[in-house]
Every structure is written in structure tokens, then in C-alpha cells.
C-alpha positions in Angstrom: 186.1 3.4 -65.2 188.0 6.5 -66.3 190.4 3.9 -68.6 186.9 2.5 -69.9 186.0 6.2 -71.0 189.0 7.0 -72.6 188.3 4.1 -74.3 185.6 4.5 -75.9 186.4 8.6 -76.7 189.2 6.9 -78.5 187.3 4.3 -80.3 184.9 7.3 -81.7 181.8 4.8 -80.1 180.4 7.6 -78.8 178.2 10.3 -80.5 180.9 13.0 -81.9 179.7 16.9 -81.9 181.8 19.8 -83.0 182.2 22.8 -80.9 183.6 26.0 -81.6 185.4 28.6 -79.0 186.8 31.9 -79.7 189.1 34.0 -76.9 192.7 34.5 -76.1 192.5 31.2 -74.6 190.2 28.4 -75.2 188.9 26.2 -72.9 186.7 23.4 -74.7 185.0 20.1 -72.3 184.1 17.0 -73.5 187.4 16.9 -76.4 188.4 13.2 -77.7 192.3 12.6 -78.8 192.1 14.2 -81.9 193.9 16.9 -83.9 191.4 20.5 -84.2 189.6 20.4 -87.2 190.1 24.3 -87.5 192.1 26.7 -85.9 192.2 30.3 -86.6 194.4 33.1 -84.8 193.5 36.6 -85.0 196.6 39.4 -85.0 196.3 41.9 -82.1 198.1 45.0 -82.0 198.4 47.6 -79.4 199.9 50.7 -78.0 199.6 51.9 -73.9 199.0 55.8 -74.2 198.8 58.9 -77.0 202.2 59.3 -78.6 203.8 62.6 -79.3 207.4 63.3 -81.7 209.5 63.9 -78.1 208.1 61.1 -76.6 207.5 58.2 -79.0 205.3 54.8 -78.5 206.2 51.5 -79.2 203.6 49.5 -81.1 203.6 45.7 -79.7 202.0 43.0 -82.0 201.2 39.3 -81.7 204.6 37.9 -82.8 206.7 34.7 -82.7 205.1 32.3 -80.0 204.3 29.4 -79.5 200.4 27.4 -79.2 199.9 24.7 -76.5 197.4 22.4 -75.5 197.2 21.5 -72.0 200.4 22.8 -71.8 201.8 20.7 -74.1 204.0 22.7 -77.1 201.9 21.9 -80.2 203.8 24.2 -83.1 205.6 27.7 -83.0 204.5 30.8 -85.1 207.0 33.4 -86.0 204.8 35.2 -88.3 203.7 38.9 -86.5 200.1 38.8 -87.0 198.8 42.5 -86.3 195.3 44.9 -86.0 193.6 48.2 -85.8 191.6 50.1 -83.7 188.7 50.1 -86.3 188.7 45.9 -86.3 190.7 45.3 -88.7 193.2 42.2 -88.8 195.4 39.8 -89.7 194.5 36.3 -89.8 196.5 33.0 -89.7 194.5 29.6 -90.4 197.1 27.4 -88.3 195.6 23.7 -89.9 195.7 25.0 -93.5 198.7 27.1 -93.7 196.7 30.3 -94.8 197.6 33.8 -94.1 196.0 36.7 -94.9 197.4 40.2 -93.9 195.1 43.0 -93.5 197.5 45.2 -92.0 200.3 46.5 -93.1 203.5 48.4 -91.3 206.0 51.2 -92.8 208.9 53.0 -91.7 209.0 56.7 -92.6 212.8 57.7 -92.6 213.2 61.0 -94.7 213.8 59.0 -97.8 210.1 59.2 -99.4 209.4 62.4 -101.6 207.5 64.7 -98.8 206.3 67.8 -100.1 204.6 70.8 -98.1 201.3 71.9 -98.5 199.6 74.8 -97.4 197.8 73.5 -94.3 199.7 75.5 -90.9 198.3 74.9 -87.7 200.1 77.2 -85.0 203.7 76.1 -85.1 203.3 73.4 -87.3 203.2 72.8 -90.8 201.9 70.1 -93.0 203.6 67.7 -95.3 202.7 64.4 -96.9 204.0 61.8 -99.1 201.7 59.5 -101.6 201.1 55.9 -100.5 199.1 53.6 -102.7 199.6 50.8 -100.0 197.3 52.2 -97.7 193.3 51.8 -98.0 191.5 54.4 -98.4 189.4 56.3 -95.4 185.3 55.8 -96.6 184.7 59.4 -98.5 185.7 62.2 -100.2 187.3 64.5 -98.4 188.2 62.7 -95.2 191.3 63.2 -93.3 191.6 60.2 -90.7 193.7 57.7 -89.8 192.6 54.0 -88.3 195.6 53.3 -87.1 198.8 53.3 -85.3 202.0 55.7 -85.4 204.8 55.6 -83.1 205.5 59.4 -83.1 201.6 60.8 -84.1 198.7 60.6 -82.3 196.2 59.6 -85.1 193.5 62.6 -86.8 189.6 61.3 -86.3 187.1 61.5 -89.0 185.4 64.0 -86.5 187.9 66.1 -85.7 189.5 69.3 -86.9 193.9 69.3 -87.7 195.2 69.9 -84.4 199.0 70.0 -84.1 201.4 67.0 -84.0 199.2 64.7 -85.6 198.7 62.2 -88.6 196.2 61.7 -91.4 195.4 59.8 -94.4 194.1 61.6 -96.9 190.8 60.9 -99.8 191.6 63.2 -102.8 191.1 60.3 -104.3 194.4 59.5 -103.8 196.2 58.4 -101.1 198.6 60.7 -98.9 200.0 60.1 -95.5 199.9 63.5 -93.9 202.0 64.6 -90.8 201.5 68.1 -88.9 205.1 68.9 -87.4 207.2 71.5 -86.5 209.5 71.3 -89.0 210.3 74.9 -91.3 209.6 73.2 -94.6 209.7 69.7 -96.5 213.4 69.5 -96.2 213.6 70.0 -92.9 211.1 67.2 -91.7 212.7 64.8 -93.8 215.7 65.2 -91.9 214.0 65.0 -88.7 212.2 61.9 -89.6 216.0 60.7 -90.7 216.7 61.2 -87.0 213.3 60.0 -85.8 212.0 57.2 -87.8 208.5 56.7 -87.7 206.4 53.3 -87.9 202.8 53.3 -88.9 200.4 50.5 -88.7 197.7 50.7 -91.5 194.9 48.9 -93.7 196.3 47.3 -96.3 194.4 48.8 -100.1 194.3 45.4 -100.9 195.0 42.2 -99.1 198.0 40.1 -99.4 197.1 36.6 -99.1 200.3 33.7 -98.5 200.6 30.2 -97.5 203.2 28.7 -94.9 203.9 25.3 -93.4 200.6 24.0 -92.2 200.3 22.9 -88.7 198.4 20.3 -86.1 197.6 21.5 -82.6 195.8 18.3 -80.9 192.6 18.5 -78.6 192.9 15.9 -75.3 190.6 13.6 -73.5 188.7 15.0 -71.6 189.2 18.7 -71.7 190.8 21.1 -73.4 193.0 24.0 -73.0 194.6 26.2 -75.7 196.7 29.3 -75.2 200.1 31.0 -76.6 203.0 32.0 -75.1 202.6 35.5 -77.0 203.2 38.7 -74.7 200.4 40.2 -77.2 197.8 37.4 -77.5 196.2 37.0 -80.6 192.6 35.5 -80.5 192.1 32.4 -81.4 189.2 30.6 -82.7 189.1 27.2 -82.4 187.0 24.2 -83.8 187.1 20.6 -82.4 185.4 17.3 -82.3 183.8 16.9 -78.8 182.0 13.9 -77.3 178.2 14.1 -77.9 176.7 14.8 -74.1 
């Protein structure tokens, strides 16, 4: 009987549906032996706790793992496919070869053109550097920062400058600004030389690229789809299923 089944889910005599599942890992009944008609993955980033310049946070991402269906190695990504805290991300369409990064990453090392302006909050003083790469925050005047920073715990739109902290800046243009210790512009640059800092930002503008496309196969009579990623990335998945 369970030979006759598979059978006919091969021979495509029964009724076909499509269903659609979206989560870290997918689990989708009734699949036939056929490749997904769509598969999406959906960058995650994150960071475990509030990161200050002595004590430094490591941003993890969704990078270089492989899918598999029922256990079975379908293809291998080695793209890093990131996010923000405010939803933003970056998304890979596996079957097309499609990738579109929202989210872009930097290294400040002391080598951009920081200047000091005259913002001082206790001990620290301000400084920022133009950044036309970075999108916007949503109004004038704003000084926030939807995203990540491995020495900065990031400014909200609702809160004052504290100290130690990092901005973005609506003027209209574009500044990253850092509060720091630091006894002028000079100085900070060579402590970021010693301390290089990565931020994870909103791209201004999208940047949209096309790699190898790939199959990743659905099974008779369930299905199971997962990465090996240590950060998962979401995935959204569409297949053909057996009409019920």
C-alpha cells in the first residue's frame, strides 16, 4: 500500500495543492518528490547583551551553512545574510539566485575624517563622520540608530545623549555619531585605530545581486527543512503538496 501511494504522489494522479510555511525550520505534510517551487531565507542577526568600549560585543549573523531536507544536504550558502532590530533584512531567493541586501556592515578604524562637534556629555565628547551608505532615521532632527555596534550601545529616537553611545544623525545628511571619552577628534581616531568598531546598518538604498541558483527538494510524504546555521535565518518555503 505505502509503495502504491508513492506511486501515485509520483505519477502527479492525485490532486496537487501548494502550501506555504515560514519559520527557522519548516515542516510541511503531505509533499510529493519534487523540487520547492520557492524558497526564500531571511538574514538574522543578533547580539546577547548591551555593549560598552571596555567590553565589546560580537555581532553573529546567518552565515555560510548549509539547507537540508529530511536531513539530506540539498546546497550550501556562504553568503552572510543579516537584520535589524527595527525588521529590517536581508533576503536570499535560494530557487532564483536573487539576493537583496538590506543591511549593510562597516568597520570604523580611525581612518574616516571624524570631526568634533560641540555636543559634551559628562566625560565624553561627541564626534562623527559622514556616511551616505546609511539610510536615513524618519525625520528631521532625529538622532537614533536601528542597529548594531560592537563597542556602542545604540541612541533611541526617545531618548536623550547619554554617554558611550551611538547615533545617526537627520541634518539632512547623514553622520554616524559616537559619544566617547576621547580629548578631541584626534584622539578617538586613534582609539578606534586600537579598537575597531563594526556597525550593522540600513542600507540608503538596496543593493540587489544574483548568484548560482539552487534546488532544495520536498519528499514523499513529509517534509522537513532546516540549516546547519548557528544563527538561523528564516525561511519561507513554497511546495507542491498532495491535495487532502
Amino acid at each position: 500500500m505505502n509503495n502504491l501511494m508513492m506511486m501515485l504522489a509520483n505519477n502527479h494522479t492525485r490532486t496537487q495543492d501548494t502550501s506555504t510555511s515560514i519559520a527557522d525550520s519548516v515542516t510541511i505534510n503531505h509533499t510529493v518528490n519534487a523540487p520547492c517551487i520557492i524558497l526564500k531565507l531571511y538574514g538574522k542577526s543578533v547580539q546577547s547583551g548591551t555593549p560598552t568600549p571596555t567590553v565589546p560585543i560580537t555581532i553573529n549573523s546567518s552565515n555560510n551553512f548549509d539547507i537540508t531536507s529530511n536531513g539530506n544536504t540539498e546546497t550550501h550558502i556562504s553568503q552572510t545574510l543579516r537584520s535589524l532590530p527595527n525588521g529590517a533584512h536581508d533576503t536570499l531567493i535560494v530557487t532564483t539566485g536573487q539576493l537583496t541586501q538590506n543591511v549593510g556592515i562597516l568597520t570604523l578604524n580611525g581612518s574616516e575624517s571624524w570631526s568634533q562637534t560641540g555636543g559634551i556629555a559628562g566625560t565624553t565628547r561627541e564626534f562623527q563622520v559622514f556616511n551616505n551608505q546609511i539610510k536615513q532615521p524618519p525625520s528631521s532632527g532625529a538622532i537614533v540608530f536601528n542597529g548594531y555596534c560592537s563597542h556602542f550601545p545604540a541612541k533611541s529616537p526617545d531618548a536623550s545623549w547619554g554617554t558611550d553611545a551611538i547615533g545617526i544623525t537627520y541634518i539632512p545628511d547623514r553622520y554616524i555619531r559616537i559619544r566617547h571619552t576621547s580629548a578631541n577628534a584626534t584622539a578617538f581616531k586613534a582609539w578606534l585605530a586600537s579598537n575597531p568598531v563594526t556597525i550593522v546598518f540600513e542600507l540608503a538604498t538596496p543593493a540587489v545581486s544574483s548568484i548560482t541558483p539552487a534546488q532544495v527538494n520536498t519528499y514523499y510524504p513529509q517534509t522537513i527543512i532546516t540549516t546547519t546555521a548557528t544563527t538561523k535565518p528564516t525561511l519561507e518555503v513554497t511546495a507542491k503538496v498532495l491535495g487532502v
